[in-house]
C-alpha positions as CSV (number, residue, x, y, z in Angstrom):
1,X,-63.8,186.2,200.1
2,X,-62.0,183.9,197.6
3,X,-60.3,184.8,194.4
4,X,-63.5,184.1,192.5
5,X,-64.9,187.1,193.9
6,X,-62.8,189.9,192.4
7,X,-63.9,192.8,190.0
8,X,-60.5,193.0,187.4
9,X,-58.6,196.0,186.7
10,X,-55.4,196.4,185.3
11,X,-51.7,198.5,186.2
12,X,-50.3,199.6,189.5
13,X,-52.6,203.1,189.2
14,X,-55.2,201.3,190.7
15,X,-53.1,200.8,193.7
16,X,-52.1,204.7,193.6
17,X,-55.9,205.5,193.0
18,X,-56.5,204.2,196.2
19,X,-53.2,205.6,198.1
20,X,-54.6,208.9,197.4
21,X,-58.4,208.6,198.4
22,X,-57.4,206.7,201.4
23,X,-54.9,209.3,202.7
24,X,-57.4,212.1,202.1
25,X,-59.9,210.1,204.0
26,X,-58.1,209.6,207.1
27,X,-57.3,213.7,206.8
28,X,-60.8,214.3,206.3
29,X,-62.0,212.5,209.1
30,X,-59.7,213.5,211.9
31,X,-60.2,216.8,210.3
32,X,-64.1,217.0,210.9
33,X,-63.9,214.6,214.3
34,X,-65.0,217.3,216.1
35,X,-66.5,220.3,214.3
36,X,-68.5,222.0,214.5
37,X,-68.3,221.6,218.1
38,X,-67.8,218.2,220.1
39,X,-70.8,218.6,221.3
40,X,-72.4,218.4,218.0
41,X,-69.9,217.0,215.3
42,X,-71.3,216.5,211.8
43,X,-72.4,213.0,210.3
44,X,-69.5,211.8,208.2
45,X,-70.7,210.0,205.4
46,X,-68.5,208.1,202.8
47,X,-70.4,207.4,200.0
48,X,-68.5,205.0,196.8
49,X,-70.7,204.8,193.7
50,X,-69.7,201.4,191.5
51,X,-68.6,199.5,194.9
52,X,-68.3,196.6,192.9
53,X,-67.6,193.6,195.0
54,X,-65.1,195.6,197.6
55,X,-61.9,193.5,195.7
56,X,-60.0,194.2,192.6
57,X,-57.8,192.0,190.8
58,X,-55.9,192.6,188.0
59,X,-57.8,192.5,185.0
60,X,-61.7,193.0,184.1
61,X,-63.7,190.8,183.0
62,X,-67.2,192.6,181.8
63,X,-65.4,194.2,178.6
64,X,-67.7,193.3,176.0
65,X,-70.8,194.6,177.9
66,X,-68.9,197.9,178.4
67,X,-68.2,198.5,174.5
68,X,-71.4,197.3,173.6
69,X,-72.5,200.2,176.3
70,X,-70.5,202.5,174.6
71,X,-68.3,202.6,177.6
72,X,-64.7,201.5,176.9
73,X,-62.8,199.0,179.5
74,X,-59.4,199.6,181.1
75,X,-56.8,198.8,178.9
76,X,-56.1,194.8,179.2
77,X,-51.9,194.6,180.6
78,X,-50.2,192.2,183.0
79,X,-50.5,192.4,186.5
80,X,-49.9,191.4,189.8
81,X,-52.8,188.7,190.4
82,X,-52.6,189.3,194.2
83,X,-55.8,190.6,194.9
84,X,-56.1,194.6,195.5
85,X,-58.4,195.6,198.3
86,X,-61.2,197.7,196.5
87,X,-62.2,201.4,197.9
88,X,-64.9,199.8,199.6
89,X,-63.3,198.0,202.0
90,X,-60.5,200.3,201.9
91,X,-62.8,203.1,203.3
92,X,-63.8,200.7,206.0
93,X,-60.3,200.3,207.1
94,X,-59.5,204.1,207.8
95,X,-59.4,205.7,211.3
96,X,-61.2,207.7,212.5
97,X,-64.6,206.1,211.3
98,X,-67.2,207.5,209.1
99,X,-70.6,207.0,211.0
100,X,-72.2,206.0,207.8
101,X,-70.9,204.3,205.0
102,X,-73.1,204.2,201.6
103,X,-72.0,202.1,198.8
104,X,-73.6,201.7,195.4
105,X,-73.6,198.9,192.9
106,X,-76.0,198.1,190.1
107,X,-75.4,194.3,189.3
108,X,-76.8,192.3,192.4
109,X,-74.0,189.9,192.6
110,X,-71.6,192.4,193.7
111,X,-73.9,193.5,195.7
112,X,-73.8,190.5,198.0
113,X,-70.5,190.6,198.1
114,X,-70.8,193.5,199.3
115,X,-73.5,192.7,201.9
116,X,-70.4,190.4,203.1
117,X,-68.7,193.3,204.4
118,X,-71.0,193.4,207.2
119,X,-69.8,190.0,208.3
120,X,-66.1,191.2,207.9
121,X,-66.4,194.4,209.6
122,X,-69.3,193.6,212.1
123,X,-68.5,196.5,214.5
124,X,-69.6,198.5,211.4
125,X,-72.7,196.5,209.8
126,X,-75.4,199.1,211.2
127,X,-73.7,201.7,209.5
128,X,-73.1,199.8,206.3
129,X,-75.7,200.4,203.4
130,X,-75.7,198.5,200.2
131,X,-77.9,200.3,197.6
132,X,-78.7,198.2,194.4
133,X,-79.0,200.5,191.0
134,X,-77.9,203.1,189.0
135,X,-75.2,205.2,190.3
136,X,-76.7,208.7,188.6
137,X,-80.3,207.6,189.8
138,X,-79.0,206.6,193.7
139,X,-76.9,209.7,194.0
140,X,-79.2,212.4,192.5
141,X,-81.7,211.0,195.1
142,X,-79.8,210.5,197.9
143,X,-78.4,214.3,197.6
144,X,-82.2,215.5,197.5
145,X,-82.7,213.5,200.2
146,X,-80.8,214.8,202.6
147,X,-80.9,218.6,204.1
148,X,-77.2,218.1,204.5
149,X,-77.1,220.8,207.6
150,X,-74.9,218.5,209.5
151,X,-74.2,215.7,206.9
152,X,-70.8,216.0,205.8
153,X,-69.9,213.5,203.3
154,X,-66.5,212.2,200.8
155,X,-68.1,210.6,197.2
156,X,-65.7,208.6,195.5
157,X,-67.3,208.3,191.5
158,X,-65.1,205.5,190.3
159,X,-67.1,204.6,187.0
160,X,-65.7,201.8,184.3
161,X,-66.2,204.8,182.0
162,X,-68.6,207.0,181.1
163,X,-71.4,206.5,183.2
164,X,-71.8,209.1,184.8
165,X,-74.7,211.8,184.1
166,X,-73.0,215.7,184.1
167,X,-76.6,216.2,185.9
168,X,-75.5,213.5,188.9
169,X,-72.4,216.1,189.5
170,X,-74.3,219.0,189.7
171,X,-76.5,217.3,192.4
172,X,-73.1,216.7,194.1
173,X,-72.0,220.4,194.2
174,X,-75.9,221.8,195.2
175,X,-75.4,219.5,198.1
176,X,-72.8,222.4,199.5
177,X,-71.5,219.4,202.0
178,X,-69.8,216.5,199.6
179,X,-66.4,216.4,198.3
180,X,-65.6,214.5,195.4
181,X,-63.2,212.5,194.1
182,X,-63.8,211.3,190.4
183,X,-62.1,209.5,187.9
184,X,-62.5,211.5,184.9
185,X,-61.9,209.0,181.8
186,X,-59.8,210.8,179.7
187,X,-57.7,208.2,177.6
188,X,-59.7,205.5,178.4
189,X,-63.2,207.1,177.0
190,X,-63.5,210.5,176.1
191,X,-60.2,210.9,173.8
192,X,-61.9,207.8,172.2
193,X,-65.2,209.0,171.0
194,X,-63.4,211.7,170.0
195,X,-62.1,211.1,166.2
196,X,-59.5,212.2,164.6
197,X,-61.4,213.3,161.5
198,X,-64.2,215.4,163.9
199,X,-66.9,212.7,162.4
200,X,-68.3,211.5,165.5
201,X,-71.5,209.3,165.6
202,X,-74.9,210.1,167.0
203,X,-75.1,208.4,169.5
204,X,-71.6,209.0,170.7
205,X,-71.9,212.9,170.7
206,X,-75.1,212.2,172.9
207,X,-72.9,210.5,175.6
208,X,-70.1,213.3,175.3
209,X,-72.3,215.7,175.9
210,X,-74.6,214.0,178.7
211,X,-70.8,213.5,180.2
212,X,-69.9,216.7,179.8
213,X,-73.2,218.5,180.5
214,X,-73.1,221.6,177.4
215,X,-72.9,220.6,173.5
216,X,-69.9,223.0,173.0
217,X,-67.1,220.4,173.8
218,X,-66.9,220.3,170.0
219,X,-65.7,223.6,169.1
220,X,-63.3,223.3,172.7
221,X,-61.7,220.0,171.2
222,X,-61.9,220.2,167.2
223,X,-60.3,223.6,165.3
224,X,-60.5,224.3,161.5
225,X,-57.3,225.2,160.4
226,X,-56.8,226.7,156.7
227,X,-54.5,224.6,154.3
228,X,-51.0,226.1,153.0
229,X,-51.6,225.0,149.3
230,X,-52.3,228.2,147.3
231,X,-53.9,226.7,144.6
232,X,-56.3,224.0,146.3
233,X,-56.7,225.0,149.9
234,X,-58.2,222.5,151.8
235,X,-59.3,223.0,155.2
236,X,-58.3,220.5,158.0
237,X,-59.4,219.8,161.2
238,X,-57.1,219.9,164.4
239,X,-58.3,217.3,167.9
240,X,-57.5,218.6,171.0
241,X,-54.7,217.0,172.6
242,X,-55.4,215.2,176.2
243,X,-54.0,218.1,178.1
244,X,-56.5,220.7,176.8
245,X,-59.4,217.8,177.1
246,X,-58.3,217.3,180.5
247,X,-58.7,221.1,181.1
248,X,-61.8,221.6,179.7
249,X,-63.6,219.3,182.1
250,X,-61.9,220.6,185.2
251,X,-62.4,223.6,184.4
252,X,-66.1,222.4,183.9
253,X,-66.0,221.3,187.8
254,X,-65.0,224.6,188.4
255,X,-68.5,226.5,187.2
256,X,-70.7,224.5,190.0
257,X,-67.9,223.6,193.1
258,X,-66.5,225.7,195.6
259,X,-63.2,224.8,194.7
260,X,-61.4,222.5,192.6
261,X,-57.9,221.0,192.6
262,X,-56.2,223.0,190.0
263,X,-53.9,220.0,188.7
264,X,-55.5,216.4,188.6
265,X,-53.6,213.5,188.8
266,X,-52.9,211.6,186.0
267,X,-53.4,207.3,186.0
268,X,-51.4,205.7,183.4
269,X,-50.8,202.3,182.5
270,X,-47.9,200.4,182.1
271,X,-47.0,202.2,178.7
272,X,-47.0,205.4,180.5
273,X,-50.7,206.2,178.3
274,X,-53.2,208.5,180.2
275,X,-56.0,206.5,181.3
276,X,-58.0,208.4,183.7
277,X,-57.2,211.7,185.5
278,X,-57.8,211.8,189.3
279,X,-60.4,215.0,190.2
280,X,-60.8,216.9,193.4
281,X,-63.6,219.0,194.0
282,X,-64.9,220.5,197.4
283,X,-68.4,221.2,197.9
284,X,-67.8,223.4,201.4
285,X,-67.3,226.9,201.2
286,X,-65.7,226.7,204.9
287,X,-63.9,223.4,204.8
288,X,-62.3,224.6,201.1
289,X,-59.1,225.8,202.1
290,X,-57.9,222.3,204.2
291,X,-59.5,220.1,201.5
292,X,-58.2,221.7,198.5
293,X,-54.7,221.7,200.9
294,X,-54.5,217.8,201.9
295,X,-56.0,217.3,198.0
296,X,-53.3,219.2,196.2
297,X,-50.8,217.6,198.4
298,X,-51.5,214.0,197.8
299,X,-52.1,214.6,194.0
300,X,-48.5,216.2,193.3
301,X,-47.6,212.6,193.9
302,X,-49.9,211.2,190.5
303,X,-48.8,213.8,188.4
């Protein structure tokens, strides 16, 4: 694939994004490449929701459909203009294999790109499947789908923003068999909708809390506090800082996972901002203790 062909991001995180999730992934399948028996191993499954194209270069290029989406891009810096291979073709790379490899893209030109990893990895095309649509759509169905009794899977939610439904997660956890890794757009989306004066629009409170799943972030991230002036109080109102937004939500993953990585990592740009924490979540009750293990491990290294 030329040049042409990549799907832009920006900062060196992307590269430490995909450090971690490939790590775990080799961990997770050597852990699972026999159980429960060798007889009868379980189906791994490696499931990456906004594929793209399977490369990433250094900047993005579909900004203006994001903001008009309400879903804010990465923020524009210099970079490297080497191509970066994307998690797609990453996961392909890792040993042992998954049996099945699921990857989800909604525009159809990166899904023939994607298509093209057959070609590249033929020894793997049968067990390549490109699905065209809506991540929260393809993955609430594909979790019905399944009865999951010997599907074991690794979903790696790596949205532009805020796409993702709070109602596509919970399908995740009722599954009982996927682990998740998501980027949780904390600088790069939430802290954005979220004003500074508490006045937030219609239509962006509607995405917050379809994100988010409850209407009560407001009263977690906004406080009154009384003024000092004796004679003409005035109230004002206090925003969260990032650290208590970023607890709120994993502490959200919490209510519906088995167990959940207690300290995300944190993906910052080039001006050391917060753009996105890395979230670990494990959906197993009896493969929690290794995952959450080889999860917090690899994530004391982002933090």
């Amino acid at each position: 694939m030329g040049k042409s062909k990549g799907q832009k991001f920006g900062g060196d995180w992307t590269n430490v994004k995909l450090e971690v999730i490939a790590k775990y992934l080799r961990a997770y399948t050597t852990a699972l490449k026999n159980s429960p028996t060798p007889e009868t191993p379980f189906h791994k499954i490696y499931i990456d929701a906004f594929a793209g194209t399977g490369y990433r270069d250094a900047r993005r290029d579909d900004a203006s459909k994001d903001q008009q989406n309400l879903i804010f891009p990465d923020i524009a810096e210099p970079g490297p203009q080497a191509l970066l291979e994307g998690s797609a073709r990453m996961a392909l790379q890792i040993k042992p294999l998954f049996d099945e490899y699921i990857f989800i893209e909604q525009k159809a030109a990166s899904c023939v790109h994607l298509e093209e990893l057959k070609i590249e990895f033929p020894h793997l095309a049968d067990a390549i499947s490109v699905q065209q649509g809506d991540a929260n759509i393809e993955i609430q169905s594909l979790c019905v789908a399944r009865s999951w009794k010997m599907d074991r899977a690794v979903l790696f939610l790596d949205p532009f923003g805020m796409q993702v439904d709070w109602r596509t997660i919970e399908s995740i956890a009722e599954t009982k068999a996927i682990d998740l890794w998501l980027l949780f757009p904390l600088g790069i989306g939430v802290n954005r909708l979220l004003t500074r004066s508490g006045d937030i629009p219609d239509p962006w409170r509607k995405r917050l809390s379809a994100f988010l799943g409850t209407d009560d972030w407001y009263d977690e991230f906004y406080k009154v506090e009384a003024g000092s002036d004796t004679l003409f109080p005035q109230e004002r109102i206090i925003k969260a800082s990032m650290d208590v937004i970023g607890r709120y939500f994993n502490n959200r993953l919490k209510t519906i996972f088995e167990g959940v990585a207690e300290t995300p990592g944190v993906l910052r740009n080039s001006a050391n901002n917060p753009l996105y924490l890395l979230c670990f979540a494990v959906g197993n009750k009896n493969g929690r203790p290794i995952a959450l293990n080889i999860a917090e491990h690899l994530l004391k290294a982002v933090r």
